[in-house]
Structures are given as structure tokens and as C-alpha cells.
N, CA, C and O atoms as a CHARMM CRD file, in Angstrom:
* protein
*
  260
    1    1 UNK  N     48.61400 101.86200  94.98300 PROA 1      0.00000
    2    1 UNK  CA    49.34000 101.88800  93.70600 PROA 1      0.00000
    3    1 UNK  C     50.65500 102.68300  93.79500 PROA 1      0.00000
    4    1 UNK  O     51.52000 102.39700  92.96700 PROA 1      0.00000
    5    2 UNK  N     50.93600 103.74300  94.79000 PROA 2      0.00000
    6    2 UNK  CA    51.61400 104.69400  94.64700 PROA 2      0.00000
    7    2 UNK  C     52.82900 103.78500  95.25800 PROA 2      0.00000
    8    2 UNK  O     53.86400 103.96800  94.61700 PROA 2      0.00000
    9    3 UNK  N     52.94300 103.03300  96.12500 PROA 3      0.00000
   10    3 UNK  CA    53.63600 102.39600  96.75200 PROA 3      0.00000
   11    3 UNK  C     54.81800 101.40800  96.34400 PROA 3      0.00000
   12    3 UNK  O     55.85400 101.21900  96.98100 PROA 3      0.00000
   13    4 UNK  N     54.50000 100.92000  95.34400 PROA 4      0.00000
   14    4 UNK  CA    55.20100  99.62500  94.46300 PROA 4      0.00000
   15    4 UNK  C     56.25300 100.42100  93.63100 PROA 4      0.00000
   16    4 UNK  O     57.23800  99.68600  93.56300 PROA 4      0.00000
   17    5 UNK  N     56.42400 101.23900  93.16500 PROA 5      0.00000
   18    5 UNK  CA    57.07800 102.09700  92.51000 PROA 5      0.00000
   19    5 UNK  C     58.81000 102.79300  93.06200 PROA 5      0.00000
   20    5 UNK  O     59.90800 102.72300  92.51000 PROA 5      0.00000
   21    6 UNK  N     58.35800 103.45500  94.40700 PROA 6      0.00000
   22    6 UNK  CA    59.20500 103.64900  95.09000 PROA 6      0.00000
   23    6 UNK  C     60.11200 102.62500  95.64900 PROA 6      0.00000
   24    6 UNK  O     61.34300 102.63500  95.65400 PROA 6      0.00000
   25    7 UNK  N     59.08100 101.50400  96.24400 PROA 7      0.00000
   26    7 UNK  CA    59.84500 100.77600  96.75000 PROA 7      0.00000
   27    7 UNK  C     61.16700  99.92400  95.82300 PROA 7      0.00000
   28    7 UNK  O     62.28000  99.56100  96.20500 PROA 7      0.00000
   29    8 UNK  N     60.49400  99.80600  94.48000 PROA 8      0.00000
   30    8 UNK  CA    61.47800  99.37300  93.29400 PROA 8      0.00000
   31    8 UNK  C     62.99200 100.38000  93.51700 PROA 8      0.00000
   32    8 UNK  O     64.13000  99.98600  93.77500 PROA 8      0.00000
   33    9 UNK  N     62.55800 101.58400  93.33700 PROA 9      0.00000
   34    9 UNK  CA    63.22000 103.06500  93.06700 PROA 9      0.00000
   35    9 UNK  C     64.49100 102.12800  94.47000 PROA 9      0.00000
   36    9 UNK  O     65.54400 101.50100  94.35500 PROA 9      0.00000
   37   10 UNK  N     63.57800 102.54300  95.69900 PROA 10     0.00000
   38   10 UNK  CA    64.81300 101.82000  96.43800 PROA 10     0.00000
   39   10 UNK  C     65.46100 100.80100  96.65400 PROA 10     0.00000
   40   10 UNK  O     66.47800 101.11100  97.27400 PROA 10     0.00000
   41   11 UNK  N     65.41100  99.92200  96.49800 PROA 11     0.00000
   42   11 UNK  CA    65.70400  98.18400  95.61400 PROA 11     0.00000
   43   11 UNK  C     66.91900  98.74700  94.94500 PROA 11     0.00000
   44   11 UNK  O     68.04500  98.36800  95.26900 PROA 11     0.00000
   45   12 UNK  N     66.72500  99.58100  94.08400 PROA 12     0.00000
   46   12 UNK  CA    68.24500 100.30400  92.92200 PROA 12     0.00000
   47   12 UNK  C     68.98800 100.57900  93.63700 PROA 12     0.00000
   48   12 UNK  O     70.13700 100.16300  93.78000 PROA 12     0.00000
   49   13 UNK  N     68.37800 101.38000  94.22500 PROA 13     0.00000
   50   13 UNK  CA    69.75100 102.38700  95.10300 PROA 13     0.00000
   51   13 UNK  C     70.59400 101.94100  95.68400 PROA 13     0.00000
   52   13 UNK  O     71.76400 102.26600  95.48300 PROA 13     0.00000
   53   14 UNK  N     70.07300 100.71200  96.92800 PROA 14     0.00000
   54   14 UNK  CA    70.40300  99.89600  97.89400 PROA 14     0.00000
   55   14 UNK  C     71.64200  99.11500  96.94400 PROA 14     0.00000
   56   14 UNK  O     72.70500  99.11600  97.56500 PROA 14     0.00000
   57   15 UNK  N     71.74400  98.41700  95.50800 PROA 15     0.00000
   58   15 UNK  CA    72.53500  97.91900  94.88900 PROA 15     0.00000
   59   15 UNK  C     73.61600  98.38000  94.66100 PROA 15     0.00000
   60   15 UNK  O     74.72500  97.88100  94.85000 PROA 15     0.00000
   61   16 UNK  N     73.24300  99.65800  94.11500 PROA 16     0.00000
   62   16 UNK  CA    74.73100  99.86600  92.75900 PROA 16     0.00000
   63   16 UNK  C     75.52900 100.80900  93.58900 PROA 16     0.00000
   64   16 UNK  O     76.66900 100.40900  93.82500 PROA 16     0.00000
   65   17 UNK  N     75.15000 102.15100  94.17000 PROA 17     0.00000
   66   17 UNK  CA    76.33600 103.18900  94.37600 PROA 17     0.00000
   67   17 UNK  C     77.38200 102.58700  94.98100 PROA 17     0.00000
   68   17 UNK  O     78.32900 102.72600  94.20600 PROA 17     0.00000
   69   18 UNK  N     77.86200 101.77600  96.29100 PROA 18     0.00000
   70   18 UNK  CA    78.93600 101.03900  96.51200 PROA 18     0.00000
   71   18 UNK  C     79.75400 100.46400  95.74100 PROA 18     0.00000
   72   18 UNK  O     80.95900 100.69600  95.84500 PROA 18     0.00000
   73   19 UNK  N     79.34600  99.75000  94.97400 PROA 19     0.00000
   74   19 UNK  CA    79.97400  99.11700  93.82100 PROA 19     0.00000
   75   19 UNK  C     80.97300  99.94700  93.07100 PROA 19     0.00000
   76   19 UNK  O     82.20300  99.94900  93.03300 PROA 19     0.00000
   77   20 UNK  N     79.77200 100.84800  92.32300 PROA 20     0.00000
   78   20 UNK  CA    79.95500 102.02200  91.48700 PROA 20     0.00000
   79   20 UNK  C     81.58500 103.15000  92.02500 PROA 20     0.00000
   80   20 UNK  O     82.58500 103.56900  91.44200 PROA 20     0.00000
   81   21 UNK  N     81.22200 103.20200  92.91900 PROA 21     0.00000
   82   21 UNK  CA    82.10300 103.91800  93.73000 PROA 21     0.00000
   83   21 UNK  C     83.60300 103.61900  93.83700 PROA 21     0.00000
   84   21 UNK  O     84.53700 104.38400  93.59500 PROA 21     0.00000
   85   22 UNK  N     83.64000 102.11400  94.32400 PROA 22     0.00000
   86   22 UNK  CA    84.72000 101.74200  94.27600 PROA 22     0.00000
   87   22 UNK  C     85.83800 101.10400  92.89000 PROA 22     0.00000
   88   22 UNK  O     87.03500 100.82200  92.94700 PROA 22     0.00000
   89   23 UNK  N     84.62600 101.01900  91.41100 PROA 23     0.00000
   90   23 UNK  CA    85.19000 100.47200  90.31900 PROA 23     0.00000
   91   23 UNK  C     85.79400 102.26800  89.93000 PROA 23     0.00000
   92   23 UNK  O     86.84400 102.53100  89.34400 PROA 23     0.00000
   93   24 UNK  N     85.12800 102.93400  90.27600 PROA 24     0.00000
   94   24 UNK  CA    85.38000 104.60300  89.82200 PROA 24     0.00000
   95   24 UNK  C     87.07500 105.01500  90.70100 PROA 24     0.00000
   96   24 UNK  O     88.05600 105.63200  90.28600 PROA 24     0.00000
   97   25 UNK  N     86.85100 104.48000  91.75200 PROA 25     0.00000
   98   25 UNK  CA    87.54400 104.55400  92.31900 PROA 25     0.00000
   99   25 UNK  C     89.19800 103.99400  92.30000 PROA 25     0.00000
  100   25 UNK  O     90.12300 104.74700  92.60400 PROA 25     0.00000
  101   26 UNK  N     89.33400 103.03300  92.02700 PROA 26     0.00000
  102   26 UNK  CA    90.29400 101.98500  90.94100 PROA 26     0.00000
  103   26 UNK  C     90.84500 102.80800  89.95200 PROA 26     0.00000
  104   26 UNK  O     92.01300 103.17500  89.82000 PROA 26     0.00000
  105   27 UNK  N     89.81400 103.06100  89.24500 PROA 27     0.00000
  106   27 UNK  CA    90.26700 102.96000  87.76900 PROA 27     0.00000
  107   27 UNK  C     90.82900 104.06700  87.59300 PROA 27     0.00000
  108   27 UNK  O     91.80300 104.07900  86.84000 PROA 27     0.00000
  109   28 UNK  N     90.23800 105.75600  88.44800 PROA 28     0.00000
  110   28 UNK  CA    90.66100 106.59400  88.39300 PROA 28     0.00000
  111   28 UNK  C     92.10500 106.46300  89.41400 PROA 28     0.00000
  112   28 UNK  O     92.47900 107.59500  89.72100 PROA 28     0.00000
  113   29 UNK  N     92.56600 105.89300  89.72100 PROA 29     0.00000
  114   29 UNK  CA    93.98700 105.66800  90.90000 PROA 29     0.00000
  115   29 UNK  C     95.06200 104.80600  89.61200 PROA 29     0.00000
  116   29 UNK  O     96.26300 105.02400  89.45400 PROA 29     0.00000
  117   30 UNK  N     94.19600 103.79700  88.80200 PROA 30     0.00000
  118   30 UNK  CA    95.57200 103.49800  88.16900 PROA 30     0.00000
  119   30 UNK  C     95.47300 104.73800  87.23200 PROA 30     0.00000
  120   30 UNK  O     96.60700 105.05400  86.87500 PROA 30     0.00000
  121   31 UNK  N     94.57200 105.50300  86.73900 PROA 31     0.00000
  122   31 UNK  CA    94.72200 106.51100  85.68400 PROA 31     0.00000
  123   31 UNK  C     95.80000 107.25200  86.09100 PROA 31     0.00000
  124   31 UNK  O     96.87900 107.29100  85.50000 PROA 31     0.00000
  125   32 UNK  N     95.51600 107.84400  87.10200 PROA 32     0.00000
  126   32 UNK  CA    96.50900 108.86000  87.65200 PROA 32     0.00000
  127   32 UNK  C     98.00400 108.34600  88.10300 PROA 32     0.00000
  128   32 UNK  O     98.87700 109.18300  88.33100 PROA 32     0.00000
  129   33 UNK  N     98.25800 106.98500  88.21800 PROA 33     0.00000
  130   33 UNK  CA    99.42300 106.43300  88.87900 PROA 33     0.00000
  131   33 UNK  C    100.49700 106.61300  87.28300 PROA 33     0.00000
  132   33 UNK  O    101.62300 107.03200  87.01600 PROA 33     0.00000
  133   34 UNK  N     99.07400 105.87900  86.37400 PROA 34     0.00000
  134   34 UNK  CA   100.17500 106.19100  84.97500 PROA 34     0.00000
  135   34 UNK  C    100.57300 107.39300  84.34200 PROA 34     0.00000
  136   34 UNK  O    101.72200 107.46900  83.90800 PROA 34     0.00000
  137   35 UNK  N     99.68200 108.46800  84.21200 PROA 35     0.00000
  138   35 UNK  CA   100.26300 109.95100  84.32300 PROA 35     0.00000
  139   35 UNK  C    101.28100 110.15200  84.94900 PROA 35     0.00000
  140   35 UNK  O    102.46300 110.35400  84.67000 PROA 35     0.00000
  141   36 UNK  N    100.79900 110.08800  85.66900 PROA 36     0.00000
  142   36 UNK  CA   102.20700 110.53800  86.83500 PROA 36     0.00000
  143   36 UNK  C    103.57800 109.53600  86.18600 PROA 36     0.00000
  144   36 UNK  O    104.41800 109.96400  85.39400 PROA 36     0.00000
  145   37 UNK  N    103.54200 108.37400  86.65100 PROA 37     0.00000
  146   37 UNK  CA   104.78900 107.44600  85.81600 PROA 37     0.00000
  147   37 UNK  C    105.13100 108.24400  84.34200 PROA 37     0.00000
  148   37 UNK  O    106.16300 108.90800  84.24600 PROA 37     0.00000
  149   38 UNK  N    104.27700 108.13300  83.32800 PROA 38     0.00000
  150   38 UNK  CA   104.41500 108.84600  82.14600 PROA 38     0.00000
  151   38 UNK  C    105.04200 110.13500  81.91400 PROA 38     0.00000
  152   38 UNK  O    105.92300 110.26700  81.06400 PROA 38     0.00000
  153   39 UNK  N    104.58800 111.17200  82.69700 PROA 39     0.00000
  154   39 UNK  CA   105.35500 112.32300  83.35300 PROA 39     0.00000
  155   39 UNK  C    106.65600 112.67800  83.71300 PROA 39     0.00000
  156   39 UNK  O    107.38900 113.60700  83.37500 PROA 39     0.00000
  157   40 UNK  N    106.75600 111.91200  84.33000 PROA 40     0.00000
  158   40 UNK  CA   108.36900 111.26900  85.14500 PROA 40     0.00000
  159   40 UNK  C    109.19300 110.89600  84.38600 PROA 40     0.00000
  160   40 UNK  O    110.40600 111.08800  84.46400 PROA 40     0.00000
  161   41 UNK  N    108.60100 110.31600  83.56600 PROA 41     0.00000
  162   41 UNK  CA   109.12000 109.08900  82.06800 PROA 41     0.00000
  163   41 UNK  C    109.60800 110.36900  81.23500 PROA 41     0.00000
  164   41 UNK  O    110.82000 110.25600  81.05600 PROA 41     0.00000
  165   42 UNK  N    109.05000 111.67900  80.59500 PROA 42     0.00000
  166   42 UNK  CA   109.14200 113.07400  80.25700 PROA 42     0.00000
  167   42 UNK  C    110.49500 113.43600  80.96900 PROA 42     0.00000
  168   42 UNK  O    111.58400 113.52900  80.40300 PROA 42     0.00000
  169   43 UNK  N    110.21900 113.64200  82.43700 PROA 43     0.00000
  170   43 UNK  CA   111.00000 114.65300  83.01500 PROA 43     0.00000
  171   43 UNK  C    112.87600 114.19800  83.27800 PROA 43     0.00000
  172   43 UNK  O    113.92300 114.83000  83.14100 PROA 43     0.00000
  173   44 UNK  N    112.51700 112.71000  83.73200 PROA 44     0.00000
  174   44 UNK  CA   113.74000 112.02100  83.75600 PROA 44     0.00000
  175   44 UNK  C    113.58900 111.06900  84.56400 PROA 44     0.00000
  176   44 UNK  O    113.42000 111.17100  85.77900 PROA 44     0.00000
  177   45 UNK  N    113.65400 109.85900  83.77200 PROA 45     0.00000
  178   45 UNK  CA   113.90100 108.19600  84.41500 PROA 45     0.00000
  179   45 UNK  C    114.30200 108.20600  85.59600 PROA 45     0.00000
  180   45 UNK  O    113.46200 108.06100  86.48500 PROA 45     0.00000
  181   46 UNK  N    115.80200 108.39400  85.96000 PROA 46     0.00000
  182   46 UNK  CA   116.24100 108.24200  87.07400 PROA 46     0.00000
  183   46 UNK  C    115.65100 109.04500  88.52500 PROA 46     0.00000
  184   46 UNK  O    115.79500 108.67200  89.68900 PROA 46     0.00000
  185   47 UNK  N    115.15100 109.91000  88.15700 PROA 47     0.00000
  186   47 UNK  CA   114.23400 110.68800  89.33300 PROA 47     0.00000
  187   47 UNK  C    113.51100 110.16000  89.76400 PROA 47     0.00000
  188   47 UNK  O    113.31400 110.17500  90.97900 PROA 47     0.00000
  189   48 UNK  N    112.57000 109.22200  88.60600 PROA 48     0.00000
  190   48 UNK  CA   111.58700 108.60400  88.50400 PROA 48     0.00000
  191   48 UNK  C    111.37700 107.62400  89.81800 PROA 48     0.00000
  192   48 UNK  O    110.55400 107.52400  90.72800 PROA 48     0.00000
  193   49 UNK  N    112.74800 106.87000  89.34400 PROA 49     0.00000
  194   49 UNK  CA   113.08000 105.76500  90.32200 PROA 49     0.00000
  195   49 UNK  C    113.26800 105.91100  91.98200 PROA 49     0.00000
  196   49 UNK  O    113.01100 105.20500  92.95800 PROA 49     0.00000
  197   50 UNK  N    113.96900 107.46700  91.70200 PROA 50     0.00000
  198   50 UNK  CA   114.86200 107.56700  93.11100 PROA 50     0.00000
  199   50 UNK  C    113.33900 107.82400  94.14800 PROA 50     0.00000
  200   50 UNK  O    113.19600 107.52200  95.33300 PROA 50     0.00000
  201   51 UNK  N    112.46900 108.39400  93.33200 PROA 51     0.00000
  202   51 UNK  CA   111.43600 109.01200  94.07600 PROA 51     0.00000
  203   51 UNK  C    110.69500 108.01400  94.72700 PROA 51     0.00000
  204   51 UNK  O    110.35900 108.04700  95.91000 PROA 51     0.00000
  205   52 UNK  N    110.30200 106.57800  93.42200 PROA 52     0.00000
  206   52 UNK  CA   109.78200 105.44200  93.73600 PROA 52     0.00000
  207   52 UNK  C    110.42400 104.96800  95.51400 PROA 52     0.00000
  208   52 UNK  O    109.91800 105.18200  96.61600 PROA 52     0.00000
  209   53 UNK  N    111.70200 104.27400  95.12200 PROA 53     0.00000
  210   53 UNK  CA   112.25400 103.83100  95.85200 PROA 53     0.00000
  211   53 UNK  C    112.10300 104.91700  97.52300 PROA 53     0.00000
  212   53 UNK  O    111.92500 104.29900  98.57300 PROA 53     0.00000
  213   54 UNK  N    112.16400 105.90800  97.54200 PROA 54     0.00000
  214   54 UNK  CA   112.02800 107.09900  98.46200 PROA 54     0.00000
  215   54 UNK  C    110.55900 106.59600  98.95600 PROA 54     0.00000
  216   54 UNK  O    110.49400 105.92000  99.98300 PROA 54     0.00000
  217   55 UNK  N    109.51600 106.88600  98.31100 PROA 55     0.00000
  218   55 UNK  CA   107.88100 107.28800  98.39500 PROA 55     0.00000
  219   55 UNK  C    107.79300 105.59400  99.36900 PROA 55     0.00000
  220   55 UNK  O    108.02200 104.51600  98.82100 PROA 55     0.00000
  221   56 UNK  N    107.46700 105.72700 100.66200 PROA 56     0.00000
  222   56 UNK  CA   106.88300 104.41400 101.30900 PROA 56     0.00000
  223   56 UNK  C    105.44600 103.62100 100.78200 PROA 56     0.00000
  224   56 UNK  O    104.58900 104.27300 100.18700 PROA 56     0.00000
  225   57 UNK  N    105.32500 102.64200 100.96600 PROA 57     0.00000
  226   57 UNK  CA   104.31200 101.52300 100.28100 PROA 57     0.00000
  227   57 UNK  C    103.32000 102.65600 100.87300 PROA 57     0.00000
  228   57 UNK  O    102.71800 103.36600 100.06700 PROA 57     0.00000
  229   58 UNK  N    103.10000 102.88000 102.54600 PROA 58     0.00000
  230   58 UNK  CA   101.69900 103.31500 102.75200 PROA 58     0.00000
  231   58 UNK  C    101.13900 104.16200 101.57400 PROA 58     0.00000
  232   58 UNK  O    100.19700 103.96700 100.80600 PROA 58     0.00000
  233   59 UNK  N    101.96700 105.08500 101.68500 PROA 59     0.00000
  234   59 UNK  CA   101.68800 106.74200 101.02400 PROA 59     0.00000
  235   59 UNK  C    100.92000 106.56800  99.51800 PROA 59     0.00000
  236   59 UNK  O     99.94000 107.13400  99.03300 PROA 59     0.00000
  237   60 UNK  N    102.10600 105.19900  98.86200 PROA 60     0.00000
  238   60 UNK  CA   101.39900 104.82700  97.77100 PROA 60     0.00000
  239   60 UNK  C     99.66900 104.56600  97.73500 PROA 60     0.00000
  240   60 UNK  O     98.64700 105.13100  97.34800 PROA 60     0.00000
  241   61 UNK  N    100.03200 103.52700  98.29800 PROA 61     0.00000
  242   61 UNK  CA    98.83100 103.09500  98.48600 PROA 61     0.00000
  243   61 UNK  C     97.36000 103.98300  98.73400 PROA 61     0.00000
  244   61 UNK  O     96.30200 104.04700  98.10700 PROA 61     0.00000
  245   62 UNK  N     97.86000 104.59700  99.93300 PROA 62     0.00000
  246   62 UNK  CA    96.96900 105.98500  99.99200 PROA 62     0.00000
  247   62 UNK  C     96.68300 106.57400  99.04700 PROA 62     0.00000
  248   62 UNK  O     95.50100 106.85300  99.24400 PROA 62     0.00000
  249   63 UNK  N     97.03100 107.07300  97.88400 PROA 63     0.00000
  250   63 UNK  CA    97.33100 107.75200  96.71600 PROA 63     0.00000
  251   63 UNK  C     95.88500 106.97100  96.09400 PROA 63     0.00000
  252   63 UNK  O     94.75300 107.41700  95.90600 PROA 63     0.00000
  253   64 UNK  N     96.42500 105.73900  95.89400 PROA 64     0.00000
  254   64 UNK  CA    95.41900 104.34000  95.05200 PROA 64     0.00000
  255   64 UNK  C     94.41200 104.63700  95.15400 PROA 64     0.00000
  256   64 UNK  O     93.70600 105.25400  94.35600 PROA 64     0.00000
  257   65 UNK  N     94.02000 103.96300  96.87200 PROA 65     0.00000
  258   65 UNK  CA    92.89800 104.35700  97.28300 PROA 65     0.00000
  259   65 UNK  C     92.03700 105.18900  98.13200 PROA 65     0.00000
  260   65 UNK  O     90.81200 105.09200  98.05200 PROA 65     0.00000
């Protein structure tokens, strides 16, 4: 009896944290991409840009994910 239980328990596990991880993961990268933009947007537009244009795709990206 003790057996059927756990094995369910791990059945769950095996599913979701990957998933989980990476939608957390997303969502908190555009959160922070728009702060930051928003911020910038505060401090001064044109900085904004120069920095964009400056900052290489990798680095971005890195940032993301």
C-alpha cells in the first residue's frame, strides 16, 4: 500500500519543475528588461539609446536568459 503513493508523488515532480523554471524565467527577464527601459525613459531617452546601440546582442541576451 505504501508504495503507490510515492510513486504518484514522483510522476509530479518528474513533470513540472523544468517547465516551471523556465516560464519564471522569461517572465522575470522581460520584467526586468522593462524596468530598466522605464528607468532610462526617467533618466534620459537619448542615453537610453546610446547604451542600447553600445550593449552587444550577446550580453543582452544573457541578461534575458
Amino acid at each position: 500500500m505504501e508504495e503507490t503513493p510515492r510513486k504518484k508523488y514522483k510522476d509530479k515532480e518528474k513533470k513540472s519543475p523544468t517547465k516551471k523554471k523556465q516560464v519564471s524565467s522569461l517572465w522575470f527577464g522581460a520584467q526586468g528588461i522593462f524596468i530598466m527601459s522605464f528607468i532610462f525613459r526617467l533618466i534620459n531617452y537619448q542615453t537610453a539609446t546610446d547604451i542600447a546601440k553600445i550593449l552587444p546582442k550577446q550580453i543582452f541576451t544573457m541578461i534575458v536568459f
